[in-house]
C-alpha positions in Angstrom: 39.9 2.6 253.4 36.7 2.9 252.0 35.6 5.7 254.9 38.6 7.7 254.3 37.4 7.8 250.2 34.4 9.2 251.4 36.6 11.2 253.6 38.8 12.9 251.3 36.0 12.9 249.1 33.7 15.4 250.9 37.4 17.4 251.5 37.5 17.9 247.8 33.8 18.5 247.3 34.0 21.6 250.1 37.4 22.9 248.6 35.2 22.9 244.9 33.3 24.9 245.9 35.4 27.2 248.2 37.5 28.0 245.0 34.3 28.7 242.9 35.3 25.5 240.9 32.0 23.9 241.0 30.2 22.4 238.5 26.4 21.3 237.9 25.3 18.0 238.0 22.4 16.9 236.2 19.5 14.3 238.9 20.7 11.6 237.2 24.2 12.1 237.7 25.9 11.6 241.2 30.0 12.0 242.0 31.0 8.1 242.7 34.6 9.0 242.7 37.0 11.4 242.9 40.9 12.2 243.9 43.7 14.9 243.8 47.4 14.2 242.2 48.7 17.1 243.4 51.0 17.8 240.6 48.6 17.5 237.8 45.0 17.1 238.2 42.1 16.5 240.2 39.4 15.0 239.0 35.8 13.5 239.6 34.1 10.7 238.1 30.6 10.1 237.6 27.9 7.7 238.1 26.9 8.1 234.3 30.8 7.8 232.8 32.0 11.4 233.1 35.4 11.7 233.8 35.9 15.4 235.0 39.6 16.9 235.3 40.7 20.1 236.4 44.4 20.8 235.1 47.4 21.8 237.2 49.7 21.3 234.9 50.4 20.5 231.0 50.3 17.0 230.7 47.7 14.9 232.1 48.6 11.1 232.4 45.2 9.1 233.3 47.2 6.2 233.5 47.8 7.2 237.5 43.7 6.0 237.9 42.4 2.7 238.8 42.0 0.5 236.3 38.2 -0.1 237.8 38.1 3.6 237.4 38.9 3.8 234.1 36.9 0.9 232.4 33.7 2.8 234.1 34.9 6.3 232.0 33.2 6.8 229.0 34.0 10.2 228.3 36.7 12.7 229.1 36.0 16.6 230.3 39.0 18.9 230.8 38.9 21.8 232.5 41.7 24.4 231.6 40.2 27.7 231.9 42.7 28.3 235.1 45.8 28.5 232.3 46.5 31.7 230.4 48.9 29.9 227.8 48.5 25.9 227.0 50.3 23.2 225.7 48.2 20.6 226.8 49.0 16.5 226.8 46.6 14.5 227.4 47.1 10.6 227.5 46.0 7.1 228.3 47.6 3.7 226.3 45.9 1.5 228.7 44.0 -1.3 227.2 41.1 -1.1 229.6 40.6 2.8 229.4 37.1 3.0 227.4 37.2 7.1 226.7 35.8 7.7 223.6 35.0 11.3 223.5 36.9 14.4 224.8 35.2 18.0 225.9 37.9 20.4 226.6 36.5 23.8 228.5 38.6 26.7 227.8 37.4 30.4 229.0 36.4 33.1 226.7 39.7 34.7 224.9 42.0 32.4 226.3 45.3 31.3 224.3 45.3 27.6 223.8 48.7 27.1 221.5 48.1 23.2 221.5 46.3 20.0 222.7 47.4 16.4 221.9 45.5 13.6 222.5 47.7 10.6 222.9 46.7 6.7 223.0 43.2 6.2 224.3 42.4 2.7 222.4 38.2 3.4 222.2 38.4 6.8 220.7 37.4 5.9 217.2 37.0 10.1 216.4 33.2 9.7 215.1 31.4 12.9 214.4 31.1 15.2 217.8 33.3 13.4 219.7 35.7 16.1 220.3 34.1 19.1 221.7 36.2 22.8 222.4 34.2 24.8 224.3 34.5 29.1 225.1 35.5 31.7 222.8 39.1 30.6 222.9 42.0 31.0 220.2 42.9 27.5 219.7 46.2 26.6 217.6 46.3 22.7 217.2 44.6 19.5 218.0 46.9 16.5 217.1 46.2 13.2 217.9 49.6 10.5 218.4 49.6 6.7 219.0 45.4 6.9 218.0 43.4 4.3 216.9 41.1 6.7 215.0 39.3 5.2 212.1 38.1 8.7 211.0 38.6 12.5 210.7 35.1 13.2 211.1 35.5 14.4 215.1 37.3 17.6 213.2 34.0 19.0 211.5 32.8 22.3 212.9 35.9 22.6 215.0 37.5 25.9 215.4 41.6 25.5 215.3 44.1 26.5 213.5 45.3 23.5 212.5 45.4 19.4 213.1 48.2 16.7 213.1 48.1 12.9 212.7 50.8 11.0 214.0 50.7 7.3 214.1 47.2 7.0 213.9 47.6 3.6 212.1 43.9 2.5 211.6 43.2 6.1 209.9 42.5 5.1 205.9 41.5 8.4 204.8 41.5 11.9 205.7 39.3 14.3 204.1 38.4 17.3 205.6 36.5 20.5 205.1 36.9 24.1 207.0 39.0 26.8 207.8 42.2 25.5 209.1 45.4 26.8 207.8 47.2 24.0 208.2 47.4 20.0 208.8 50.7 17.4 209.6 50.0 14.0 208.9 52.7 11.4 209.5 53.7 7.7 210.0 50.1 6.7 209.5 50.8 3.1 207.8 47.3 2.4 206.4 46.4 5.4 205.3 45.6 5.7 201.9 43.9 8.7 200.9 43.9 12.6 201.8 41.8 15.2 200.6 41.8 18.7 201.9 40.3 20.1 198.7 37.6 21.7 201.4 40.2 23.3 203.4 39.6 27.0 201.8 42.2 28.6 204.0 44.8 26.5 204.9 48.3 27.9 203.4 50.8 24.6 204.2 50.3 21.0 205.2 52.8 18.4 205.6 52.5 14.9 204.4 54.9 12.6 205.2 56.1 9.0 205.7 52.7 7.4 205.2 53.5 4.2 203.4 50.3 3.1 201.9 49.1 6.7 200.8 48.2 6.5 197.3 46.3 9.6 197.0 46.6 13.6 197.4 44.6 16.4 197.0 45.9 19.7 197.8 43.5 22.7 198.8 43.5 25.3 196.2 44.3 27.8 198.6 48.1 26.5 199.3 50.5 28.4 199.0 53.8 26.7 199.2 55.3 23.3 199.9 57.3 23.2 202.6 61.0 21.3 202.5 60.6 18.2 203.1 57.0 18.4 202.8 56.2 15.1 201.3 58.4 12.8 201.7 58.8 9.5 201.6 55.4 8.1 200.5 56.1 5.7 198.0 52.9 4.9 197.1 51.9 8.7 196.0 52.6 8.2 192.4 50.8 11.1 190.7 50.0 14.7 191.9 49.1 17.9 191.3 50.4 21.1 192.6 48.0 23.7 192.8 48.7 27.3 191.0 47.9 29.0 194.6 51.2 27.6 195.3 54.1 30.4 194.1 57.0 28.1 195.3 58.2 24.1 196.0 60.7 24.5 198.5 64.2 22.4 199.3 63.7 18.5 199.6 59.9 18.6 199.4 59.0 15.3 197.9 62.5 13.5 198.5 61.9 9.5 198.3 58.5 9.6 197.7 56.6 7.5 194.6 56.3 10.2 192.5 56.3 8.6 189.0 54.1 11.8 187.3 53.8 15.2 188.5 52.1 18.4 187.4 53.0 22.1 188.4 50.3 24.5 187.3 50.1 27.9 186.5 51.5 29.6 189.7 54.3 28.0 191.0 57.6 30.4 190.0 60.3 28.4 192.1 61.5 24.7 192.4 64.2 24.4 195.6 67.4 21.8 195.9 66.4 18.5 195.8 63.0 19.1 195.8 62.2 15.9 193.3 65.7 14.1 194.2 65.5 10.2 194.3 62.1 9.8 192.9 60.8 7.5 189.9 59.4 10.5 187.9 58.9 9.3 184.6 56.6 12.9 183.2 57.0 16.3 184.7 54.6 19.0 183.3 55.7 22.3 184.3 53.8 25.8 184.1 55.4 28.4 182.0 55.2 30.5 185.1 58.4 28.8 186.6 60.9 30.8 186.8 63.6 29.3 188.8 64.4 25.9 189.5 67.6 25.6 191.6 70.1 23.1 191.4 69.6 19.2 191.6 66.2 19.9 191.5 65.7 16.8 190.0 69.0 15.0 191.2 69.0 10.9 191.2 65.5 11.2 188.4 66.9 8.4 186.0 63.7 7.6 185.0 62.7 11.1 183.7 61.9 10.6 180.2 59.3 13.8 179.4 58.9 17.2 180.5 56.5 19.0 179.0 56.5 22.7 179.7 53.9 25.3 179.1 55.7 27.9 177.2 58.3 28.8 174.9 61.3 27.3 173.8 62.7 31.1 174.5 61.2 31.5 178.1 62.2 28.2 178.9 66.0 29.1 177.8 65.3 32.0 180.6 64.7 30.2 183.7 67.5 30.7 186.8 69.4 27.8 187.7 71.0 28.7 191.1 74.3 26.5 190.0 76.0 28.4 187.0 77.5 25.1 186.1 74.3 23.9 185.0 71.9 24.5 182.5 68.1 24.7 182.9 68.4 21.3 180.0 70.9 19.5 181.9 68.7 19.8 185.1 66.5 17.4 183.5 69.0 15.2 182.3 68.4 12.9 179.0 64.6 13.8 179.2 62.8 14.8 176.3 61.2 18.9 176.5 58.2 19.7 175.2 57.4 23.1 174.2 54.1 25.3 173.9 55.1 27.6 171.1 51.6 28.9 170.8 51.9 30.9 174.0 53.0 34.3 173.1 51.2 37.5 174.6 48.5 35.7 176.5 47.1 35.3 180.3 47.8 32.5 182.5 45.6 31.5 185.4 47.3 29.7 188.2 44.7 29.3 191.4 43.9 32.5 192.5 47.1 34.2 190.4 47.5 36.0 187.1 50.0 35.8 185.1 51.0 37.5 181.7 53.3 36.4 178.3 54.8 38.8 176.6 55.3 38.3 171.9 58.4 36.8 173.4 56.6 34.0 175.1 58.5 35.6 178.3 56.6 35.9 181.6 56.0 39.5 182.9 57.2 40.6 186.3 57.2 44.3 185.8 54.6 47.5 184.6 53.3 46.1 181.5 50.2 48.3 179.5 47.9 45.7 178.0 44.9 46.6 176.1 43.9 49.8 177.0 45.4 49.0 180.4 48.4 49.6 182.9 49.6 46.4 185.3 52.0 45.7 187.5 53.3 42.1 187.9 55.8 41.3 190.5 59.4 39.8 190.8 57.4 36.6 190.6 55.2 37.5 187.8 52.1 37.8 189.9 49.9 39.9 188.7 49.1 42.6 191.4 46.2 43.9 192.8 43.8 46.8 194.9 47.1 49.1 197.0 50.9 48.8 195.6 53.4 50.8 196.2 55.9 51.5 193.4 58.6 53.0 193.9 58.1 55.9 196.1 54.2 56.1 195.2 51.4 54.7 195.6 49.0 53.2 192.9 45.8 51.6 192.9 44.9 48.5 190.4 41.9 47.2 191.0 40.2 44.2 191.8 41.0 43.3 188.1 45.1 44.6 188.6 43.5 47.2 186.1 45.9 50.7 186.9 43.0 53.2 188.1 43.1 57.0 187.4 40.7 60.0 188.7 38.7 60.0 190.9 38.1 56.7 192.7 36.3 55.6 196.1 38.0 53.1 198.2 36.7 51.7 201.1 33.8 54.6 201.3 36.8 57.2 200.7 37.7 58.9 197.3 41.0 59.3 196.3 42.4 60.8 193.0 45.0 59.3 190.9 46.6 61.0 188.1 47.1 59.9 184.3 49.7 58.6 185.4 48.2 56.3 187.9 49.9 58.1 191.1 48.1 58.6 194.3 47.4 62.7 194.3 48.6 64.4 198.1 48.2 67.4 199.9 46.8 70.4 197.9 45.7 69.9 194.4 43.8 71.7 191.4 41.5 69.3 189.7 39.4 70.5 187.0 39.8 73.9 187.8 38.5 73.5 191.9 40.8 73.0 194.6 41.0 70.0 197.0 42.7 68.3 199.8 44.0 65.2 199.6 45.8 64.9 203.0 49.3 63.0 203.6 47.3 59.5 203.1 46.1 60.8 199.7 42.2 61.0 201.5 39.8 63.5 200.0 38.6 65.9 203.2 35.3 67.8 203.3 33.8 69.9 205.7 36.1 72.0 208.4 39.7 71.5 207.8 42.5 73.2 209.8 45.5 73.2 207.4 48.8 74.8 208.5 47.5 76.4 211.2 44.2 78.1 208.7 40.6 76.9 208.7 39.5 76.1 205.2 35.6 74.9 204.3 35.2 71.7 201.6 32.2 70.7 199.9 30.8 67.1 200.1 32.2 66.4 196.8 35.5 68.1 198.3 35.9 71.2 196.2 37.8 73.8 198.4 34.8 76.9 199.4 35.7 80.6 198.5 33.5 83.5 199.3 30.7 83.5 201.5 29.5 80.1 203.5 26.9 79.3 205.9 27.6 76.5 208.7 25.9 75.8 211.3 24.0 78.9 211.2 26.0 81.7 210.8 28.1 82.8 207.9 31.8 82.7 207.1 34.1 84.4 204.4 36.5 82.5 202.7 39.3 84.5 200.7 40.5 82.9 197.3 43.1 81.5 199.0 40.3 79.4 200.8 40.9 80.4 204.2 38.6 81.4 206.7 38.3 85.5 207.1 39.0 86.3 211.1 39.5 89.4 212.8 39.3 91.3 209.5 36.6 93.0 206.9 35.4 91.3 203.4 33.5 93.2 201.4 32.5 95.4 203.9 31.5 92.9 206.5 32.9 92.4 209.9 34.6 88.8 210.7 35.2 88.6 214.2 37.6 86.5 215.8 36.3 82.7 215.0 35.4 84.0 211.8 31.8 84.6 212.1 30.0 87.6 211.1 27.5 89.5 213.4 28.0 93.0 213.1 25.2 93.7 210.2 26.4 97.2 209.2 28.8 96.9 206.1 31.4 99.9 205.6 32.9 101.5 202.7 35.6 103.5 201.6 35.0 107.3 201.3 37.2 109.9 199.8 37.0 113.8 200.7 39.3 116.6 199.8 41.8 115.1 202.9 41.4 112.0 201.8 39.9 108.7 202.2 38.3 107.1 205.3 36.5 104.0 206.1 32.9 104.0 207.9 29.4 102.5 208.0 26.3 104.3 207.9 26.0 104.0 211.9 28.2 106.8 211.5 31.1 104.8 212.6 34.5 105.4 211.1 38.1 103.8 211.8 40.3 106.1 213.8 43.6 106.0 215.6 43.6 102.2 214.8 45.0 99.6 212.3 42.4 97.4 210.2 42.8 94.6 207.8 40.5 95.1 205.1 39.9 92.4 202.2 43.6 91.5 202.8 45.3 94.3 203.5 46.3 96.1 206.7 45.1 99.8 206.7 46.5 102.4 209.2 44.1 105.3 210.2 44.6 108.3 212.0 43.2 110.2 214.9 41.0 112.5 212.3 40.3 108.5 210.7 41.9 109.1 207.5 43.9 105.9 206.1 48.1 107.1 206.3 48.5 104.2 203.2 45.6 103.5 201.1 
């Protein structure tokens, strides 16, 4: 047995590096083992604890090795640079397997939608222990069935996002980075999450963690998802950020809510999105606009609501059922209202909103102080390119309405008093410009509608005489480019460049008048456009329609 090992061995080692699948090994480090499963891996193990696998397929189940094998692993390296789109599974619930950190090789540009890591009783996720190496577009790393004691193996890591599932000797989770989004669920001791650091991640989903006590959104969220948080009945107070425009259907369903804040921001609470929860306070931002039916269905401990406007916007809000009103979707509680906000700005996150003398939230063109903004259907305050209408208007990093002449990206535009994006032709100030179909200034060498035209740098339209590149061109007050004609005496020839020095004139005898230079040239038997008019000559060169 032991001579066909070495056997097949030495068969694997040749076909390694046949393929061009070889890798380096360090002095120190000799191949003590190695096999083929033929439907999903090969692998080599290591005199120092490297465990090396090259995927066949998308799940990888180290559970087919030895147990001698696998108590003499230390670490885990993947190879999956041979796939062009991944799920990848990797697993391993025996006792005995001692793996506790994971390298996972990808090529450069590869897609790698997901990789779980399931089981693997050593793997504690220390700092470093999970490495992704290559240039590769990674979605997800989730972990299932873990005994991770700590998030800190996700530091540095470039993923979209990460997923605990019954990690249950995870306590907290707080991360920092750019992932846009997390899932962590049916971890029973954990008691605290904070992905305050997470400055791009749009959604996360909490749920079913029944010790969690404590949750910190990431000011950069922008919605909860239905059934986003539900059924953690130890999460008794929380704060929903103002980078959040909506709470969406079922969200916090069962969970321990007993206080709850909704800042400046949120517009829109969904069905059910607080149904069977102890709430006891609700502060809501004035910025809600709609809260649909049974909202807060089965709240019987709701006693306050305190919301951050007028009675009058309050009285506004959309309930989606007709049959209710926005008071009876609180039941018996007590609301509280701000009275004192009336034509001011609200800040929710990264949002602006605005109050009209009515207390009522704007969501349309509103002209404040000297200013013109547009808010949207949600009341947002918008920003930089909108489109209105059928036109286009720019606001600013400040949602400030621009007009004249701005510069955008290194290109000027002009907007009217009016705020509209200028097209096309257009007299500003007395001087003509282009503006293009994108509303672009142009300079320089324009073909318009089939005619060459000449623009300054600061994208005044040229008439008259120009020099480019060396020779000179006439421009007629229409702007274009003189060609095959005479200006003022001068010869244009056909790409509109004049060479011929000698300038001509109009003479008048007793036969009448003629057209010649003082080369003793004259037009004869010919046709000849002169400063914008076609002139006919005969044989004797007089002009038949001056």
């Amino acid at each position: 047995m032991r001579s066909f090992k070495r056997v097949l061995g030495l068969v694997f080692v040749i076909a390694m590096m046949m393929t061009g699948l070889s890798f380096s090994v360090s002095a120190d480090r000799t191949v003590v083992e190695t096999a083929v499963f033929a439907d999903q891996y090969s692998y080599n193990l290591y005199s120092d604890g490297l465990l090396e696998v090259i995927s066949k397929s998308d799940t990888i189940d180290l559970e087919k090795i030895s147990q001698t094998s696998l108590e003499k692993a230390k670490s885990l390296s993947v190879d999956l640079s041979g796939s062009n789109e991944v799920f990848l599974s990797v697993s391993c619930y025996k006792s005995y397997c001692n793996i506790n950190s994971f390298k996972f090789i990808c090529s450069d540009n590869q897609t790698v939608y997901g990789i779980t890591i399931k089981g693997f009783s050593k793997f504690t996720g220390a700092a470093g222990s999970v490495i992704l190496s290559g240039k590769s577009d990674i979605g997800s790393l989730t972990l299932k069935e873990s005994n991770v004691t700590s998030s800190d193996f996700l530091t540095g890591l470039k993923i979209e996002g990460f997923a605990f599932s019954n990690c249950n000797l995870l306590e907290t989770v707080t991360v920092s980075g750019d992932f846009d989004g997390c899932d962590i669920t049916n971890c029973d001791k954990l008691t605290k999450v904070d992905l305050r650091g997470c400055t791009k991640m749009t959604e996360c989903k909490i749920n079913k963690n029944k010790e969690l006590a404590e949750l910190y959104y990431p000011d950069s969220l922008l919605l909860i998802r239905s059934y986003g948080c539900i059924k953690n009945p130890k999460l008794t107070d929380l704060k929903i950020p103002g980078s959040a425009y909506e709470i969406q259907d079922g969200a916090f369903q069962e969970s321990g809510l007993k206080s709850v804040t909704i800042s400046d921001g949120v517009t829109r609470i969904g069905y059910y999105s607080f149904a069977g929860t102890p709430l006891e306070t609700v502060n809501i931002s004035a910025t809600v606009n709609r809260i649909d039916a049974k909202a807060f269905y089965g709240c019987s401990s709701l006693k306050t609501v305190n919301f951050g406007g007028t009675q009058a916007l309050f009285e506004k809000i959309y309930v989606s059922n007709s049959n209710e009103s926005v008071y009876k979707i609180f039941g018996d509680a007590k609301i509280n209202f701000d009275e004192t906000k009336k034509s001011v700005w609200a800040q929710g996150g990264d949002k602006w909103f605005y109050f009209d003398n009515a207390g009522l939230m704007v969501t349309d063109w509103k002209y404040i102080n000297g200013a013109w903004y547009l808010f949207s259907h949600y009341g947002i305050m918008l920003k930089d390119w909108q489109k209105s209408g059928n036109t286009w208007y720019y606001l600013g990093s400040d949602g400030a309405m621009r007009t004249g002449w701005q510069s955008i990206g290194g290109v000027w535009y002009y907007f009217g008093s009016d705020g509209i994006m200028r097209q096309d032709w257009q007299s500003i100030n007395g001087k003509w410009y282009y503006l293009g179909s994108d509303g672009s200034m142009r300079t320089g060498w324009q073909n318009i509608g089939g005619k060459w035209y000449y623009f300054e740098s600061s994208g005044a339209m040229v008439t008259g005489w120009k020099q480019s590149g060396g020779n000179w061109y006439f421009f007629k007050s229409d702007g274009s480019m003189a060609a095959g004609e005479y200006c003022n005496g001068y010869w244009l020839n056909s790409s509109g460049t004049w060479t011929y020095q000698y300038k001509a004139t109009w003479t008048k005898d007793s036969n009448g008048w003629w057209f010649g230079d003082q080369t003793e040239w004259y037009a004869k038997n010919q046709s000849l456009k002169i400063d914008g008019k076609t002139y006919n000559f005969n044989a004797r060169g007089y002009c038949t329609n001056p």
